[in-house]
N, C-alpha and C positions, 0 to 999 in steps of 0.2 A: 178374369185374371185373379190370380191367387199371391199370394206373397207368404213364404214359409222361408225355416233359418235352411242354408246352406251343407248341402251335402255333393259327396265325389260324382263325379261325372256319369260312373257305372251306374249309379245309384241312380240318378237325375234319368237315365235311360231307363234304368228301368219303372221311373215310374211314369214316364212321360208315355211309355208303352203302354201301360197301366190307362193311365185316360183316356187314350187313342179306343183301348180295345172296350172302354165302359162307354163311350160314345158311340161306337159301332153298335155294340151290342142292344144299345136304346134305339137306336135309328130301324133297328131290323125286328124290334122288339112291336114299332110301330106300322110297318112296313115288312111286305113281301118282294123278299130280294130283287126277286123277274121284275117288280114295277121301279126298282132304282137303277137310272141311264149308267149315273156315275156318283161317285162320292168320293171327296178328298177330308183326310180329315188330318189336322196339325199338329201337334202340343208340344211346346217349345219352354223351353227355358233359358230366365237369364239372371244369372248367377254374380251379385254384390254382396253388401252386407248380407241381404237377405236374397234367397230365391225369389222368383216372380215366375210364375206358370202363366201362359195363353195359350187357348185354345182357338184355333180356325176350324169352319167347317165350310166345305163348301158341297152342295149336294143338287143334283139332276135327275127328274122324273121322267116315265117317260112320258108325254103328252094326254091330256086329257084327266091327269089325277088329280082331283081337287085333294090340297090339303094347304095349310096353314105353315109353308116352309121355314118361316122365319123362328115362326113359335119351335116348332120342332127341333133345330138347330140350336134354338135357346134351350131348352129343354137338353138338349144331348149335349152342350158344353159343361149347362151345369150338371151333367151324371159323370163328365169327366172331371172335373175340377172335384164332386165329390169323392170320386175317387182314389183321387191323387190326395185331398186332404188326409183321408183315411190310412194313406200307405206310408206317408210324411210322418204322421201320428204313429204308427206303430213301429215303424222303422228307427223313430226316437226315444223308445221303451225300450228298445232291441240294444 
């Protein structure tokens, strides 16, 4: 979860897109497509004084892959969260 100052909705999408596609892109970074069943992934905001971002991931192998899911999913929220701090940041220079 992130907590940034508030901006328009367009904007909020587009960065929430922004995380989506920096967790994806980690999760496949680690991983070869063909061995991922499914993956859902979330980033949400919600919009008070300050913005508050969370990230969901929910992800399915196919059978027989060892790997460390939970880590991994930590790992890839916080490449979207960094993301998104990133695009908050510049978009407030902007």
């Amino acid at each position: 979860m992130n907590t940034l100052k508030a901006r328009s909705p367009e904007k909020l999408r587009e960065v929430c897109e922004a995380g989506e596609t920096a967790a994806r892109v980690y999760i496949l970074s680690h991983l070869e497509r063909k061995l991922v069943h499914s993956m859902e992934i979330e980033v949400t905001s919600e919009t008070g004084d300050q913005t508050t971002f969370n990230v969901d991931i929910s992800l399915e192998l196919e059978p027989g892959i060892e790997i460390d899911l939970d880590k991994l999913t930590d790992e890839a929220s916080d490449a979207a969260l960094s993301a998104i701090d990133k695009m908050m940041k510049r978009k407030k220079r902007a």
